[in-house]
MIKOLMAR-358247 format. One line per field, with one value per residue: residue in one letter; x, z, y of N, C-alpha, C, CB in turn; residue number from 0. Coordinates in nm, 2 decimals, padded with zeros to 4 digits. Each point is the difference from the previous one (the first is absolute). Glycine has a CB too. Layout:
% MIKOLMAR-358247
r c(A,...)
neast c(X,...)
nup c(Z,...)
nnorth c(Y,...)
caeast c(X,...)
caup c(Z,...)
canorth c(Y,...)
ceast c(X,...)
cup c(Z,...)
cnorth c(Y,...)
cbeast c(X,...)
cbup c(Z,...)
cbnorth c(Y,...)
k c(NUM,...)
//
This chain:
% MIKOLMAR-358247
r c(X,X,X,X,X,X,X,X,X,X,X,X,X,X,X,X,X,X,X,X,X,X,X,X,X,X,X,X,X,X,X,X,X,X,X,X,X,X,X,X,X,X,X,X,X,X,X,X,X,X,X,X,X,X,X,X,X,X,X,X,X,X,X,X,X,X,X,X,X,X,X,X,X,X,X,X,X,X,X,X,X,X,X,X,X,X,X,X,X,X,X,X,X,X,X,X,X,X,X,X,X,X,X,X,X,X,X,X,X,X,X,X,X,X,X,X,X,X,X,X,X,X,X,X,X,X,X,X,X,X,X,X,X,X,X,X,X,X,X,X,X,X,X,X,X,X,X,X,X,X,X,X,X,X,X,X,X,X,X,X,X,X,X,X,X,X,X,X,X,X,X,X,X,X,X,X,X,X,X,X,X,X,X,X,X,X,X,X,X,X,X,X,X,X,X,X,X,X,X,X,X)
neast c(00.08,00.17,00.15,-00.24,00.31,-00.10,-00.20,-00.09,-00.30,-00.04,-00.06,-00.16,-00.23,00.11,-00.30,00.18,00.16,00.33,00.13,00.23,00.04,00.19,00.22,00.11,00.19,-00.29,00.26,-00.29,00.09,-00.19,00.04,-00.05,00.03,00.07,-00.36,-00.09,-00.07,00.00,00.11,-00.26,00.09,-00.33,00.15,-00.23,-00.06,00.13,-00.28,-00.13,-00.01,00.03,00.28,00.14,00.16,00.16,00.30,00.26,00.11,-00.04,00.24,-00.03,00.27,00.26,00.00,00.19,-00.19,00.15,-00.41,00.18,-00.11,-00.48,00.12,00.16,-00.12,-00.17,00.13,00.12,-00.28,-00.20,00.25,00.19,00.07,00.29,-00.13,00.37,-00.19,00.08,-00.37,-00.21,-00.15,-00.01,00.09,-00.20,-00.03,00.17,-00.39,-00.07,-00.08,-00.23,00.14,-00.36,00.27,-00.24,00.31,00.10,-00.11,00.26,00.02,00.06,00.30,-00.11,00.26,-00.22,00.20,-00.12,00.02,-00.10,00.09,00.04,-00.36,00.10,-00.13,-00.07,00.19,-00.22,00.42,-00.05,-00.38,00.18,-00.20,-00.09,00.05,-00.13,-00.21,00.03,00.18,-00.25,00.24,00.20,-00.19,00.35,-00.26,00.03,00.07,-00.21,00.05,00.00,-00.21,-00.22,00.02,-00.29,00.26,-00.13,00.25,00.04,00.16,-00.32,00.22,00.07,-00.03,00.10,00.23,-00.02,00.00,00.24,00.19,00.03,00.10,00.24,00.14,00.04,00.20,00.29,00.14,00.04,00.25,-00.24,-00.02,-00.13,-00.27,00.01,-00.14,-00.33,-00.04,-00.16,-00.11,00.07,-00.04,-00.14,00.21,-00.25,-00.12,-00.10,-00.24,00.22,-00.24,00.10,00.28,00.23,00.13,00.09,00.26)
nup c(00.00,-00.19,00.31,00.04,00.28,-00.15,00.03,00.28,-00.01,-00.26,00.37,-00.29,00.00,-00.33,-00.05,00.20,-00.39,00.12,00.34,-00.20,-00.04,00.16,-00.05,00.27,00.05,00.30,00.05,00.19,00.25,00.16,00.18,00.32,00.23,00.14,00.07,-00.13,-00.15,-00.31,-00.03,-00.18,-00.19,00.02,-00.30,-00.06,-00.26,00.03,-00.18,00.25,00.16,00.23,-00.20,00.24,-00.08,00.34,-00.16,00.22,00.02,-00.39,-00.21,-00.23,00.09,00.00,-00.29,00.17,00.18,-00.01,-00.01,00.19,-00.10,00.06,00.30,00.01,-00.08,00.28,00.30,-00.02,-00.11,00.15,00.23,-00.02,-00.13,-00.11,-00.02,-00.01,-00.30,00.19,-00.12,-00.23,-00.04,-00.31,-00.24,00.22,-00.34,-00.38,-00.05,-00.30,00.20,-00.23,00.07,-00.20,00.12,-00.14,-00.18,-00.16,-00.18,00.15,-00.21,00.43,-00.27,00.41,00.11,00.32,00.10,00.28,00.06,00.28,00.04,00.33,00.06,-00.20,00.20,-00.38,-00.07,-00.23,-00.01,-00.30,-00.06,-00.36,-00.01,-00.10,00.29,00.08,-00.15,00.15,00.32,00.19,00.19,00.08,00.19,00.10,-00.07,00.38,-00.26,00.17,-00.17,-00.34,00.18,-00.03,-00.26,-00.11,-00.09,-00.34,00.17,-00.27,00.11,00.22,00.15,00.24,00.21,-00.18,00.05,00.36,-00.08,-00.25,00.20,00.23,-00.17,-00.06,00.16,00.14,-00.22,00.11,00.25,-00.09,-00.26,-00.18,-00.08,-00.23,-00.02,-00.29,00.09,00.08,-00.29,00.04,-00.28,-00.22,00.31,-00.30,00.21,-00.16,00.20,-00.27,00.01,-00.17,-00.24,-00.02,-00.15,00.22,00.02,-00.23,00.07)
nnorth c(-00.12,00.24,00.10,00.25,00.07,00.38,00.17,00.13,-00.19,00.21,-00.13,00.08,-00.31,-00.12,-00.07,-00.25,00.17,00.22,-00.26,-00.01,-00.29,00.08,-00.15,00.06,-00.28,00.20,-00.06,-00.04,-00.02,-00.17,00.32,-00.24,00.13,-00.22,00.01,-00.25,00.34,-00.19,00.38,00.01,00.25,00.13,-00.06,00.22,-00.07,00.39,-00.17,-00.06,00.36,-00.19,-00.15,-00.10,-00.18,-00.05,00.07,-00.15,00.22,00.02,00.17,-00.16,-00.08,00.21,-00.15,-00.19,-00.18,-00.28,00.04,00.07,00.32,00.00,-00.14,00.24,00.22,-00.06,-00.04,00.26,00.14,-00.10,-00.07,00.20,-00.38,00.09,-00.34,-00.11,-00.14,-00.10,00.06,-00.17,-00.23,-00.05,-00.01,-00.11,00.08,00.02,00.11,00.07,00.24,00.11,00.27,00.03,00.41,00.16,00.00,-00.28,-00.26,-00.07,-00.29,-00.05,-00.28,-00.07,-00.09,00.03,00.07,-00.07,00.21,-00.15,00.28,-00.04,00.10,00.13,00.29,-00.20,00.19,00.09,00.11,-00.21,00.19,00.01,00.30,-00.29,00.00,00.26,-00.01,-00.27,00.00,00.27,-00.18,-00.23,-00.16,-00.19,-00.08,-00.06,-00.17,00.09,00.26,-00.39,-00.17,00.31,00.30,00.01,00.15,-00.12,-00.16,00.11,-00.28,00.04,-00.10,00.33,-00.12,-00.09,00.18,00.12,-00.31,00.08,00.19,-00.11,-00.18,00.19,00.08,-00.16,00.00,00.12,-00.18,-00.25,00.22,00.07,00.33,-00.13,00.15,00.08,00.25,-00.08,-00.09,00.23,-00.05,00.20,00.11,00.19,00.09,00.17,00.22,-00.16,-00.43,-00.06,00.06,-00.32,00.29,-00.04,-00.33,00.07,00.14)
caeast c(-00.08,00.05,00.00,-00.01,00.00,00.00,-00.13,-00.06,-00.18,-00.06,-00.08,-00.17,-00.09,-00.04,-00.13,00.06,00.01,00.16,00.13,00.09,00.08,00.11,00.06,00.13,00.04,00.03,00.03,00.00,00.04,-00.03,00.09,-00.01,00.13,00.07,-00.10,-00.03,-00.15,00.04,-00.04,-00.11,-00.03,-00.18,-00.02,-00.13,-00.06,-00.03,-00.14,-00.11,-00.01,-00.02,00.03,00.09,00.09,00.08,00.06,00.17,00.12,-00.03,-00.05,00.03,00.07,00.07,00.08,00.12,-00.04,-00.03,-00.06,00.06,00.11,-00.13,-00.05,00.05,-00.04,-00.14,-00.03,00.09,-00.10,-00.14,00.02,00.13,00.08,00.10,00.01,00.12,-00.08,00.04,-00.12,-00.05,-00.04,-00.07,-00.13,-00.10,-00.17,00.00,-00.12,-00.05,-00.09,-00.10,-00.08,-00.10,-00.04,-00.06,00.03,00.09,-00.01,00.13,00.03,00.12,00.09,00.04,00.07,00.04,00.12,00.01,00.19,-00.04,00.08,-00.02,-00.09,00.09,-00.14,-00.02,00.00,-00.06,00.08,00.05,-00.15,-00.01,-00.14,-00.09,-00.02,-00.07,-00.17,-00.11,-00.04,-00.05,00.07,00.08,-00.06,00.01,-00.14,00.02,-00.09,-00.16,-00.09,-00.01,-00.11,-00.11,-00.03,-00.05,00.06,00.04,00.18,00.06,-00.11,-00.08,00.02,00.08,00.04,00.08,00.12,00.12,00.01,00.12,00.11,00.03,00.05,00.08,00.10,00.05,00.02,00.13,00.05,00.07,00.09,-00.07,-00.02,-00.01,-00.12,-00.01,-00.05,-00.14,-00.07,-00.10,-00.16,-00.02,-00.16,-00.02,-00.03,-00.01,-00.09,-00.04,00.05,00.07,-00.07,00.01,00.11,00.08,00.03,00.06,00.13)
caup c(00.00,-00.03,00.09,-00.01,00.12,-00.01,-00.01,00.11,00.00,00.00,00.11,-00.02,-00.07,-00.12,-00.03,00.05,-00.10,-00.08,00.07,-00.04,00.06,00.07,00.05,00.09,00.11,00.13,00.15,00.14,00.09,00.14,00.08,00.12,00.11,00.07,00.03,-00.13,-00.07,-00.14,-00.04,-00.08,-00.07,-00.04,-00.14,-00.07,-00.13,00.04,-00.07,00.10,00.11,00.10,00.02,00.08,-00.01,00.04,-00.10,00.03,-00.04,-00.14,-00.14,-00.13,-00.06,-00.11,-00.08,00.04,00.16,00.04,00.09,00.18,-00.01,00.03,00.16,00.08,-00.07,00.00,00.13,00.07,-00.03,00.11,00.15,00.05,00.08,-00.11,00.03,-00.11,-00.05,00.12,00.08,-00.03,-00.05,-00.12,00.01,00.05,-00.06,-00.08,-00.05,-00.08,00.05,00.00,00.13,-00.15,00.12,-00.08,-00.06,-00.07,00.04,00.04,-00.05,00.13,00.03,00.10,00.06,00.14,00.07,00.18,00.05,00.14,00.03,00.10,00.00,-00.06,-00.01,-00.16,-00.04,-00.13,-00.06,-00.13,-00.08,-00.07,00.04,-00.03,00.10,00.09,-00.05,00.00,00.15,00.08,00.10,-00.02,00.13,00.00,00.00,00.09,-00.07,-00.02,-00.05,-00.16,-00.03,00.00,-00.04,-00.10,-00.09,-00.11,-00.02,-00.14,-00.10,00.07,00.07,00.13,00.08,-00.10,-00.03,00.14,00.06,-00.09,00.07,00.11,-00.02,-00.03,00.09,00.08,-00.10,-00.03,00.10,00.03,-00.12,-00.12,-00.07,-00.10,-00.07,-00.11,00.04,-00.04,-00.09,00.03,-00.10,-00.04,00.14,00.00,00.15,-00.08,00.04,-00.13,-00.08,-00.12,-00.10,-00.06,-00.11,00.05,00.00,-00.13,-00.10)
canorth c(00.12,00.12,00.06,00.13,00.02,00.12,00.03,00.03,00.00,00.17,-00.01,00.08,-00.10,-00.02,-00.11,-00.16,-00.11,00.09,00.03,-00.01,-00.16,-00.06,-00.13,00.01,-00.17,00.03,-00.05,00.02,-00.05,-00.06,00.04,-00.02,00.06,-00.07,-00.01,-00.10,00.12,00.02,00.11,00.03,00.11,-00.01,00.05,00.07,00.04,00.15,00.02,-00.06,00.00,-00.12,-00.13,-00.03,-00.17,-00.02,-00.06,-00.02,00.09,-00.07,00.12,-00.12,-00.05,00.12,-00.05,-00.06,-00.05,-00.17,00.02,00.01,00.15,00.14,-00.03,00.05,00.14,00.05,00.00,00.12,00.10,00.05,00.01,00.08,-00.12,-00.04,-00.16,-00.02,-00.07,-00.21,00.01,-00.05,-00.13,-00.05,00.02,-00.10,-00.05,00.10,00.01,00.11,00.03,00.11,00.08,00.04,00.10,00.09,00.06,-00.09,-00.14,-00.06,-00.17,00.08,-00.14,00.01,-00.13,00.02,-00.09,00.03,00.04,00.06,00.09,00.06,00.13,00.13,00.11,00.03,00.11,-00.05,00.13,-00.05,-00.05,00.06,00.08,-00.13,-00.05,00.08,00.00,-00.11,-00.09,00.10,-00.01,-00.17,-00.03,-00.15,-00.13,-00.15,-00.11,-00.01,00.16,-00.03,-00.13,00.03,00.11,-00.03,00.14,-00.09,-00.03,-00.03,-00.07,-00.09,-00.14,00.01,-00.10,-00.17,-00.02,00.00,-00.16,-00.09,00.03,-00.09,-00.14,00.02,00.00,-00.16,-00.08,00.11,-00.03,-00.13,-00.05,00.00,00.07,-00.03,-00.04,00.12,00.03,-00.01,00.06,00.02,00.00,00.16,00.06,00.19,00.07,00.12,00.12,00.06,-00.10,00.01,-00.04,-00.14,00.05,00.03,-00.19,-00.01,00.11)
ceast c(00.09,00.00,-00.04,00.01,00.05,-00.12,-00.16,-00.18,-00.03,-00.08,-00.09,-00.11,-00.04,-00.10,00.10,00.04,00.13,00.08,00.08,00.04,00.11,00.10,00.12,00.01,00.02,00.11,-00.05,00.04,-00.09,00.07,-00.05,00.07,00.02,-00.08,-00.16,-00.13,00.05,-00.07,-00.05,00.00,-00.12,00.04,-00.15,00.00,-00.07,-00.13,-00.13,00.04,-00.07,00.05,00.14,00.03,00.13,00.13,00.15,00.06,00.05,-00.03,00.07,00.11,00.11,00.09,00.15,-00.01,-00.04,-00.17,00.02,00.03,-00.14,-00.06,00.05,-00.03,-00.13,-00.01,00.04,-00.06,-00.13,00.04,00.09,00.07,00.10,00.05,00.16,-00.06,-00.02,-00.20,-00.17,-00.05,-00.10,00.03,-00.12,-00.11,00.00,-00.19,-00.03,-00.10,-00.09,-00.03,-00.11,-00.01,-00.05,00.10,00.11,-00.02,00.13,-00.03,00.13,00.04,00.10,00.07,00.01,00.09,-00.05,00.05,-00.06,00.09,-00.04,-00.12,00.10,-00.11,00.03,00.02,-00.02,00.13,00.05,-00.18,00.05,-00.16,-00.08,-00.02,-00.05,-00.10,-00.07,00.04,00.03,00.07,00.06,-00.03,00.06,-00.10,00.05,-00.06,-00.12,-00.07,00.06,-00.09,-00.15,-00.06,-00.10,00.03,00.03,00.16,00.00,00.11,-00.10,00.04,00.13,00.10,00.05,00.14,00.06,00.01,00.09,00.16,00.08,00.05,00.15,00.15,00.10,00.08,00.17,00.12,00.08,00.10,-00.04,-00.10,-00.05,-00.13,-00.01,-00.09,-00.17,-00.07,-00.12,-00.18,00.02,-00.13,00.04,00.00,00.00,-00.11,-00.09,-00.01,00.05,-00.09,00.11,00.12,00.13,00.11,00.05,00.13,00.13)
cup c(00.00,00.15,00.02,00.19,00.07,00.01,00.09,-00.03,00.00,00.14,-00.02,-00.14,-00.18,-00.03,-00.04,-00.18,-00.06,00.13,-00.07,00.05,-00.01,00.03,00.06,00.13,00.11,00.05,00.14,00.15,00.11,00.12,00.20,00.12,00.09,00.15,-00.07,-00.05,-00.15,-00.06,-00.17,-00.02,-00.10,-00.11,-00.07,-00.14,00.02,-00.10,00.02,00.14,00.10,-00.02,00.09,00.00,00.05,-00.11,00.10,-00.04,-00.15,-00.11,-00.13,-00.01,-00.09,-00.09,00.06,00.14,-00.02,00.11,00.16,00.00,-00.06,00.13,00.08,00.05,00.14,00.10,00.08,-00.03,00.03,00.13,00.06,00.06,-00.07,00.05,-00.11,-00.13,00.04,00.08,-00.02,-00.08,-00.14,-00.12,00.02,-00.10,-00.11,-00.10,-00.11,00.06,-00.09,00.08,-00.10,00.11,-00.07,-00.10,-00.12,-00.01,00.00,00.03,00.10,-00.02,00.15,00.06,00.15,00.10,00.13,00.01,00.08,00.04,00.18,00.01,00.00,00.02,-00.17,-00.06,-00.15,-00.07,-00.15,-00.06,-00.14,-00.02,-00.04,00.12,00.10,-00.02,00.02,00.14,00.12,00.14,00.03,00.10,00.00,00.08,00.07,-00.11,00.01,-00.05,-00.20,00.01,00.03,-00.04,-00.10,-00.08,-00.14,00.02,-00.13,-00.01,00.15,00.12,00.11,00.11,-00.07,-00.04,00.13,00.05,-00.12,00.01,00.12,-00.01,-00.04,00.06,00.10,-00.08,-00.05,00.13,00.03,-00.16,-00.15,00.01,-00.15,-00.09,-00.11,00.02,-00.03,-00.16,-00.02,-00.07,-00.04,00.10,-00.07,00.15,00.00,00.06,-00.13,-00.07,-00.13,-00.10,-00.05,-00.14,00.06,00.06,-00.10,-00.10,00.02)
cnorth c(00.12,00.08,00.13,00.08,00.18,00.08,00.00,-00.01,00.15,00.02,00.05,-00.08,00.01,-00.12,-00.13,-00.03,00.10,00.05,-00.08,-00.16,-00.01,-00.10,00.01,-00.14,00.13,-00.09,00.06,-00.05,00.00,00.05,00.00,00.00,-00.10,00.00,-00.10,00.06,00.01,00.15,00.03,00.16,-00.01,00.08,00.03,00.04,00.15,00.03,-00.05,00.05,-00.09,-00.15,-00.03,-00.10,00.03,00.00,00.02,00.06,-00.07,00.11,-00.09,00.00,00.10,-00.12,-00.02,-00.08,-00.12,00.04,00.04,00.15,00.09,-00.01,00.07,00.12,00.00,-00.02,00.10,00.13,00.00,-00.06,00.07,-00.12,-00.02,-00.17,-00.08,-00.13,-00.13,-00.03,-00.02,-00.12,-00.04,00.03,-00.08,00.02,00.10,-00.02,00.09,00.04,00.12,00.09,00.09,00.16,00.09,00.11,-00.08,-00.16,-00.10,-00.13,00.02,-00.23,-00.01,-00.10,00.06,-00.04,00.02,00.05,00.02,00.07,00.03,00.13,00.06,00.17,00.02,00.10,00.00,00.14,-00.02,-00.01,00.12,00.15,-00.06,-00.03,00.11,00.05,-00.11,-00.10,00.13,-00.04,-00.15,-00.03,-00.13,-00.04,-00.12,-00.07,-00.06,00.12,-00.09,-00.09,00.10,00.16,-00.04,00.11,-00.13,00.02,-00.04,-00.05,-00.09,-00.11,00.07,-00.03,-00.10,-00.01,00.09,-00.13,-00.04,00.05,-00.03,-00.12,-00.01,00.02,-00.05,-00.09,00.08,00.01,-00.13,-00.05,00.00,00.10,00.00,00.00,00.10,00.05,-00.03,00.03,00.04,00.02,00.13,00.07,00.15,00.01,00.10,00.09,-00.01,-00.21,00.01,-00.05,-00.08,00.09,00.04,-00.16,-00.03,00.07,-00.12)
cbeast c(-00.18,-00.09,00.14,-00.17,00.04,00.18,00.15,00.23,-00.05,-00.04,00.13,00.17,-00.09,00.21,-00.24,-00.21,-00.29,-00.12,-00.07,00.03,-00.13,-00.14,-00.11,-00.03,00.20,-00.23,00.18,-00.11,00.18,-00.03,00.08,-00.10,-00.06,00.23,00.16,00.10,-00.06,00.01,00.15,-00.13,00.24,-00.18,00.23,-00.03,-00.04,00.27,00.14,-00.04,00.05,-00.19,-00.13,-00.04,-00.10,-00.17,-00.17,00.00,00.10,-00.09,00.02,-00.15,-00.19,00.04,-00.16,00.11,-00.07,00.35,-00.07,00.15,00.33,-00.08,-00.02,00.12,00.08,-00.08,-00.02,00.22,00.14,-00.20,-00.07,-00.10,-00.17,00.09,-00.36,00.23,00.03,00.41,00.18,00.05,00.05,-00.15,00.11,00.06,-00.17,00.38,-00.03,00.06,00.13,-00.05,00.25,-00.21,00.16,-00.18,-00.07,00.15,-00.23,00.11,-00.09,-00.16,00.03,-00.15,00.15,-00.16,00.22,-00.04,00.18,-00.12,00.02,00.26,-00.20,00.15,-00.02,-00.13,00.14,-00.35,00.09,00.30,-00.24,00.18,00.04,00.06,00.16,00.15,00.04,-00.03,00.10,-00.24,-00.15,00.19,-00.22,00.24,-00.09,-00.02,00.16,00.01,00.07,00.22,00.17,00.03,00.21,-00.15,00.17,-00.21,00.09,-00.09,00.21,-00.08,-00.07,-00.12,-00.15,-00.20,-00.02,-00.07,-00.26,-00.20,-00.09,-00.16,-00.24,-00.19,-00.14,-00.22,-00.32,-00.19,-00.16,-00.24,00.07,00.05,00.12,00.17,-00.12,00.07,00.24,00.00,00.13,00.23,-00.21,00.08,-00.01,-00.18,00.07,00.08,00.16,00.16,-00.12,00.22,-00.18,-00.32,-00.18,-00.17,-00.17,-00.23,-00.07)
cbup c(00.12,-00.29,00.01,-00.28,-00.02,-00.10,-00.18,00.08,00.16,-00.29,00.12,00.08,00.27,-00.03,-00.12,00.28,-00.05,-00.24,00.21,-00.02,-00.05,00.03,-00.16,-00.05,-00.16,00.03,-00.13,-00.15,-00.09,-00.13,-00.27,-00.14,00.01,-00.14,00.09,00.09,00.24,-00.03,00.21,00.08,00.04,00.23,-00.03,00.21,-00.07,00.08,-00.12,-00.14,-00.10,00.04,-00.22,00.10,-00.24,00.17,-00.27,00.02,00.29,00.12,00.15,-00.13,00.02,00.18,-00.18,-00.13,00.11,00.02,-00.17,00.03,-00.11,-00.25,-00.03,-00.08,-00.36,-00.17,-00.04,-00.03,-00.14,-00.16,-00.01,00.06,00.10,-00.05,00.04,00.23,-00.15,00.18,00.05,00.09,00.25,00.12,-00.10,00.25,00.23,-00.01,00.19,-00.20,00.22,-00.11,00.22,-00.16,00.17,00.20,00.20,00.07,-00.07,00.10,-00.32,00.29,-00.28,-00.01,-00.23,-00.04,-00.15,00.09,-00.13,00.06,-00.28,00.03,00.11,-00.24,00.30,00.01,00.19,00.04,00.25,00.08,00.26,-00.08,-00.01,-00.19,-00.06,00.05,-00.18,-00.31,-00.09,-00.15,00.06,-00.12,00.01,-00.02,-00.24,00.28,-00.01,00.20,00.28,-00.09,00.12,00.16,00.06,00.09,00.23,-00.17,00.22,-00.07,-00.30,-00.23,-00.25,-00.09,00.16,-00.13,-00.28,00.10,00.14,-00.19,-00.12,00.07,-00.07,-00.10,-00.08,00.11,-00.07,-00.16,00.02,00.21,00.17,-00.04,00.18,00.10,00.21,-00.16,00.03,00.27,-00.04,00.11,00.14,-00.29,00.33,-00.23,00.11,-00.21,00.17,-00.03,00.13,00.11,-00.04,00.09,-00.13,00.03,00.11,00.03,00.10)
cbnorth c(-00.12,-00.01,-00.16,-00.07,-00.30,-00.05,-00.05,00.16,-00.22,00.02,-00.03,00.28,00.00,00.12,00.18,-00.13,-00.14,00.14,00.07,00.27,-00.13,00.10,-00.10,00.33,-00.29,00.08,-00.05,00.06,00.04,-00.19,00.15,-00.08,00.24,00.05,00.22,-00.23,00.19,-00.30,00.04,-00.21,00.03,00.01,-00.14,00.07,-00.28,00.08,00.00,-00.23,00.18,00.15,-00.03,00.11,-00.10,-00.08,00.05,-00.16,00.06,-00.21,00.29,00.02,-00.18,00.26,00.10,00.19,00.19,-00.14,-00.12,-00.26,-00.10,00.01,-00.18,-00.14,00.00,-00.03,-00.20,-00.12,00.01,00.00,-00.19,00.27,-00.12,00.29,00.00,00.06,00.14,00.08,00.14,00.16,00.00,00.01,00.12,00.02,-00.08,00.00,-00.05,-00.07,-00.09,-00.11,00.02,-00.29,-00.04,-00.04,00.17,00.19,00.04,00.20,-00.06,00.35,00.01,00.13,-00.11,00.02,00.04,-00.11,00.09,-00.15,00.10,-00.10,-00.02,-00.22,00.19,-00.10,00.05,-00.11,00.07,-00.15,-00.07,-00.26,00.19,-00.09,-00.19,00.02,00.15,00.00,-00.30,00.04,00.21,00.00,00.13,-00.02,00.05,00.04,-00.03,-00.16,00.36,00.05,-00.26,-00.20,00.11,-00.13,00.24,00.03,-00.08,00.13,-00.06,00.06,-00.21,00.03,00.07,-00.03,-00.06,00.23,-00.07,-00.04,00.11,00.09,-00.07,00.04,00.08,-00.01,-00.07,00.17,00.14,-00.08,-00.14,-00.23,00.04,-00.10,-00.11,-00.08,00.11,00.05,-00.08,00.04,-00.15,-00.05,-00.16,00.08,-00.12,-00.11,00.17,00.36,-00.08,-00.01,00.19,-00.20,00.10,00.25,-00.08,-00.06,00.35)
k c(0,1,2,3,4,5,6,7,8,9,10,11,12,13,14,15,16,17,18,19,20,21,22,23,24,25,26,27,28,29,30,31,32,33,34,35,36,37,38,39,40,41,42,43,44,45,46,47,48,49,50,51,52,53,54,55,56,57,58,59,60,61,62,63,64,65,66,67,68,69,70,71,72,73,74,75,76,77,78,79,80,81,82,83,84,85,86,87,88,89,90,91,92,93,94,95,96,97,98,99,100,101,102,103,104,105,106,107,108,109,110,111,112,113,114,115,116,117,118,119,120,121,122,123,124,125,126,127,128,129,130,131,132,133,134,135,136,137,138,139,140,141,142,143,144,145,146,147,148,149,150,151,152,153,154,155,156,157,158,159,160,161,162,163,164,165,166,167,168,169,170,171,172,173,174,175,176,177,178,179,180,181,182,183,184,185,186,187,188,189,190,191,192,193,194,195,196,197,198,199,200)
//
């Protein structure tokens, strides 16, 4: 898949059948403290007022960048954490995704990783201004407030893959590491849905 990991979101709505399209490789991250809370970032669609969704530290992909060295990037620019790459695990779970938003439609290629760290306090000072228009605020999530919310998380399977990470990890501990990663299919995760023409490009 081609990469479009330039060309900022306009964030001002176009009739669903002429937003622009997209394709770009993420990398995100599973980032959990030592309080065993995993940090989350609320993200929004500024062309729906009042929408709202969870989502993991995580951006696209630049040109010339391995995945570990945008893991690294991108966690240091919206948290203020600077991590190394050793420090993370996987990739636990890669995927195609559909995000359909009122202003754009994005063919997203995602791979998730882990990394546990020590509590820290977040600092949004590396956000870009996108990010600071659309994600509003951040909250680490115990694993019962993620098991029992009825907020929307992205992706869906969340808990599942924090528990696969865990395994992982152990597994890493006792030497084997080896597994490959999940696979996770094509899913949307959209405000605006994606029309069946846009699938077919």
């Amino acid at each position: 898949m081609s990469t479009d990991s330039g060309s900022a979101r306009t964030l001002v709505p176009v009739p669903p059948a002429e937003r622009p399209f997209r394709t770009r490789r993420t990398v995100r991250v599973l980032l959990v403290d030592d309080r065993d809370r995993l940090l989350l970032f609320r993200d929004s669609d500024p062309g729906i007022p009042g929408s709202r969704w969870w989502i993991t530290p995580g951006g696209g992909v630049d040109p010339g960048e391995t995945d570990l060295e945008t893991a690294v990037r991108e966690l240091e620019e919206e948290s203020g954490l600077r991590v190394s790459a050793d420090q993370l695990l996987g990739p636990l779970l890669v995927r195609r995704v559909w995000h359909g938003y009122t202003d754009v439609v994005i063919d997203q290629e995602d791979a998730f990783y882990a990394c546990w760290v020590p509590a820290f306090e977040v600092s949004d000072a590396g956000h870009t201004e996108e990010e600071r228009t659309t994600m509003t605020a951040h909250h680490w999530w115990s694993r019962p407030e993620l098991a029992g919310t009825d907020e929307d998380i992205w992706p869906a399977v969340l808990t599942d893959l924090w528990a696969e990470a865990d395994v992982r990890r152990q597994q890493g501990e006792a030497g084997d590491a080896s597994r490959p990663p999940l696979d996770g299919g094509e899913v949307e995760e959209s405000t605006v849905p994606v029309a069946a023409g846009y699938r077919d490009r």
